[in-house]
C-alpha positions as CSV (number, residue, x, y, z in Angstrom):
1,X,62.5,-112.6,71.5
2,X,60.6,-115.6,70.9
3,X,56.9,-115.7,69.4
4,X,54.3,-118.5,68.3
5,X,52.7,-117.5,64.9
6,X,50.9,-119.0,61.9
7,X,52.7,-118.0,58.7
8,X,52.3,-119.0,55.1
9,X,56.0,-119.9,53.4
10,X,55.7,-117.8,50.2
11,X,59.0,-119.0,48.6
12,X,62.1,-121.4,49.4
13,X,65.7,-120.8,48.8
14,X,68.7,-122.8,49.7
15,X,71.4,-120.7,51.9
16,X,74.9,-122.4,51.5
17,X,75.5,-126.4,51.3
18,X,72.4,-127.6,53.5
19,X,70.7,-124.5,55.2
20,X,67.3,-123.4,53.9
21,X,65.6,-120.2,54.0
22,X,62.2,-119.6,53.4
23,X,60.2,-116.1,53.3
24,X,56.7,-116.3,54.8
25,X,53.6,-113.9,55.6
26,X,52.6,-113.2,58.8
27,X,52.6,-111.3,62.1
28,X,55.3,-109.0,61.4
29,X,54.2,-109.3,57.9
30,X,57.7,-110.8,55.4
31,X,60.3,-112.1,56.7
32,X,62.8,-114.7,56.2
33,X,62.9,-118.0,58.8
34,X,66.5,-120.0,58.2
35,X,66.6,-123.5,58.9
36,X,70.0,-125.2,59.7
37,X,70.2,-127.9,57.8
38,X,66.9,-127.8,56.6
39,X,67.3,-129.5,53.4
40,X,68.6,-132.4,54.7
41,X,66.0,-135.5,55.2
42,X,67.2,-136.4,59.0
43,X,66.5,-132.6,60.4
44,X,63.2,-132.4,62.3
45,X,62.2,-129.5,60.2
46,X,62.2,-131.3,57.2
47,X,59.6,-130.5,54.5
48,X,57.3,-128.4,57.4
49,X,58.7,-125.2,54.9
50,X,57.8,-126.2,51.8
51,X,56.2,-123.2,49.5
52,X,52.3,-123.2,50.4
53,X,52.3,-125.0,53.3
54,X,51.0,-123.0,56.6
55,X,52.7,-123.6,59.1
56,X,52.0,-122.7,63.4
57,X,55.5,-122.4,64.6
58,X,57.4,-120.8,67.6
59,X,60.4,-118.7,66.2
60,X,63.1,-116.4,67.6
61,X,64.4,-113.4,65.8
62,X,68.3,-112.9,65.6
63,X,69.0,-109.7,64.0
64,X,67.1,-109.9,61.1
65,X,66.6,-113.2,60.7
66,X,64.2,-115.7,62.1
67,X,64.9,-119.2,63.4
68,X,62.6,-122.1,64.2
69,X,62.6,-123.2,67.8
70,X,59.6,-126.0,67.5
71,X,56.4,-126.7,65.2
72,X,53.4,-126.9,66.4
73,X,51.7,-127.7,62.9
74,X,52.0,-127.8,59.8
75,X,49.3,-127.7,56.8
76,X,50.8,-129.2,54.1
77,X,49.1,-127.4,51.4
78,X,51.8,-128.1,48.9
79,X,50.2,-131.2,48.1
80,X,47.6,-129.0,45.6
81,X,50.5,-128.1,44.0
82,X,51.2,-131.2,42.2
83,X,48.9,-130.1,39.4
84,X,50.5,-128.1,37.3
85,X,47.9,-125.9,36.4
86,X,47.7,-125.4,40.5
87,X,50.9,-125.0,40.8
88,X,51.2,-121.8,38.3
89,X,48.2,-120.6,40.5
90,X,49.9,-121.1,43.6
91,X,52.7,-119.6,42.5
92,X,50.6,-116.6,41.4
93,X,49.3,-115.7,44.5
94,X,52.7,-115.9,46.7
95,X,54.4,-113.3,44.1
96,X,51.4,-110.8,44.8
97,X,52.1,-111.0,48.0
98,X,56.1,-110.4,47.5
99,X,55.8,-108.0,45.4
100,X,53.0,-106.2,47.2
101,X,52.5,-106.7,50.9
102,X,54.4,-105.1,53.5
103,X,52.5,-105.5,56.6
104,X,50.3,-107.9,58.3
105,X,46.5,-107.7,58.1
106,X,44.7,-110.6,59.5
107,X,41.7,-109.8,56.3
108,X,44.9,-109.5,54.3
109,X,46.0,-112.8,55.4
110,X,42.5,-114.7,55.3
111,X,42.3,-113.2,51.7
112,X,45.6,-114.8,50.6
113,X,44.8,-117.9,52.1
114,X,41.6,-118.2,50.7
115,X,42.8,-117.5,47.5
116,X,45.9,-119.8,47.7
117,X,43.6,-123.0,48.4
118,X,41.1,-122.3,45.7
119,X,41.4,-123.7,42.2
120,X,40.2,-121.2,39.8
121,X,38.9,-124.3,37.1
122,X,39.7,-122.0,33.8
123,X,38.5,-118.4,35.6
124,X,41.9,-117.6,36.1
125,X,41.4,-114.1,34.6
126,X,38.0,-113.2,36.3
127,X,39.5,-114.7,39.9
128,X,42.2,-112.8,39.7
129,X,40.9,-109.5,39.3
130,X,38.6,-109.9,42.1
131,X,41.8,-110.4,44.4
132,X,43.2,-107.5,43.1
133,X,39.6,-105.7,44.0
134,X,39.4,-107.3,47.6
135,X,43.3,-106.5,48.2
136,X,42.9,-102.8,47.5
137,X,39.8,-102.3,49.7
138,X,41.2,-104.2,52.6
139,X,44.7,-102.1,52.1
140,X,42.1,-98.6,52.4
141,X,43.1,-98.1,48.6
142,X,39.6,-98.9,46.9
143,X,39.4,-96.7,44.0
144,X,36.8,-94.3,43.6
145,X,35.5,-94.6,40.2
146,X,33.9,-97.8,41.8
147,X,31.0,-95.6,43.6
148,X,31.6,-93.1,40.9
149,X,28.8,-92.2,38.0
150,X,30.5,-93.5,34.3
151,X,29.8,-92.4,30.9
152,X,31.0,-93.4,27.5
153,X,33.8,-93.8,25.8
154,X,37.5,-93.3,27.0
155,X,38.4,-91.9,30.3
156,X,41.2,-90.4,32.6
157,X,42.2,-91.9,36.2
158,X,44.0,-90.4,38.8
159,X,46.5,-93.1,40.3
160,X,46.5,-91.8,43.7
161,X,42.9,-92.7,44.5
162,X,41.2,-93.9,41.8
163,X,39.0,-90.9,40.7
164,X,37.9,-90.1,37.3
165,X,39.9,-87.0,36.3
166,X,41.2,-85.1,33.2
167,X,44.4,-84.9,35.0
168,X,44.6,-89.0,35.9
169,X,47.5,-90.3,34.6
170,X,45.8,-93.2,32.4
171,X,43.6,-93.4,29.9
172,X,41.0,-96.1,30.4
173,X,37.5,-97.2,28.4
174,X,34.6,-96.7,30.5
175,X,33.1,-100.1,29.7
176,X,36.5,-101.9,31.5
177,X,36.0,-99.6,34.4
178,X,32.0,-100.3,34.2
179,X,33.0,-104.9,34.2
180,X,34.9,-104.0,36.9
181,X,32.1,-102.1,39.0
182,X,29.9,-105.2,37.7
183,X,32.6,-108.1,39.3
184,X,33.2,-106.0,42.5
185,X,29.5,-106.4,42.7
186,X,28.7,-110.1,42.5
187,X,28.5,-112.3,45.0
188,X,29.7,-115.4,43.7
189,X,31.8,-115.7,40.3
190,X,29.9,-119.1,38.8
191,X,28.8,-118.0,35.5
192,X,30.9,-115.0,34.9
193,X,32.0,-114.8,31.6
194,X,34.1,-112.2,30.7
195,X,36.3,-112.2,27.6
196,X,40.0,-112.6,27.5
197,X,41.2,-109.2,26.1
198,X,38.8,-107.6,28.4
199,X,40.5,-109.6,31.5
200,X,43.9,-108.8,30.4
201,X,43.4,-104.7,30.0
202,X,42.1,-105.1,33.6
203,X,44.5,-106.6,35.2
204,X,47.2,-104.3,33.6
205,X,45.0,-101.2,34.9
206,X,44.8,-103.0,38.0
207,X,48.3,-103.8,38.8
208,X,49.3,-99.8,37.5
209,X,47.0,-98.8,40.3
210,X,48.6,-100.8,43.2
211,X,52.2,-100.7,41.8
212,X,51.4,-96.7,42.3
213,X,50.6,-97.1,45.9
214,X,53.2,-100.4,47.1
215,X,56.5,-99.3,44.9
């Protein structure tokens, strides 16, 4: 079966001597491409694969695996990468998505794009919660304390959807739950201040909600 795709290479590994193999995002959602010889400099593939890059190309599957027939184009995103501070941003993003992501979503896919081209210029914190945010609503998983009324102090979640519970599994302080109703909220992230202890007890309530739901 042979089919023309855009997919975003997520991570390289080498395969034997010379072979490569990369796992990418999209139609079909992850899946590994191996390229004969593709980390030699004289094969036609060479470099198209790097992690980053997008690339429109026309595969075949064998079995489980993936081969390149022709590209049609590559984006060579991996350029941003050569900051390191990008690079650690990059590599951010494409382990989400392995750890996370198990099927194709073309708002799924514009979200990790999106996110894989933008430099977060010292908002790494703030940006990242908000692709945690987007992520669960696009996946149907938005939680419902979001549209739920908050009160004071220390609270209860239910992991399965979000709702504030005496039964929920974790405890959480209303005023993270209340920044987080604030972020979803805002259309644009310039300004946002938010401080670093704050950020970090978020994201670890974040990723317990989404580990729930993609383990």
């Amino acid at each position: 079966m042979s089919l023309k795709t855009r997919v975003l290479v997520l991570k390289r590994l080498r395969a034997g001597d010379q072979d490569l193999l990369a796992k990418v995002y999209g139609q079909g959602g992850i899946f590994d491409v191996l390229v004969r010889d593709g980390f030699l400099n004289t094969n036609r593939f060479f470099g198209a694969f790097e992690p980053f890059n997008l690339v429109e190309v026309d595969l075949k599957q064998r079995g489980g695996i993936a081969l390149p027939n022709d590209i049609l184009r590559v984006e060579r995103f991996s350029y941003l990468s050569k900051d390191y501070r990008r690079y650690r941003w990059m590599c951010w993003v494409s382990l989400f998505v392995l750890k996370h992501i198990r099927f194709y979503d073309e708002r799924l896919f514009s979200l990790i794009l999106k996110a894989m081209l933008m430099d977060p210029k010292g908002k790494e914190g703030i940006v990242r919660i908000r692709f945690r945010l987007e992520f669960l609503s696009i996946s149907g998983l938005e939680p419902r304390f979001l549209k739920e009324k908050l009160g004071r102090g220390k609270v209860r979640i239910r992991l399965s959807d979000g709702s504030v519970s005496e039964e929920g599994e974790v405890e959480v302080n209303s005023s993270i739950l209340k920044e987080l109703v604030r972020l979803r909220g805002l259309k644009s992230l310039k300004g946002v201040r938010l401080r670093r202890e704050d950020a970090e007890e978020i994201e670890r309530f974040l990723d317990l909600l989404i580990e729930y739901h993609t383990r």
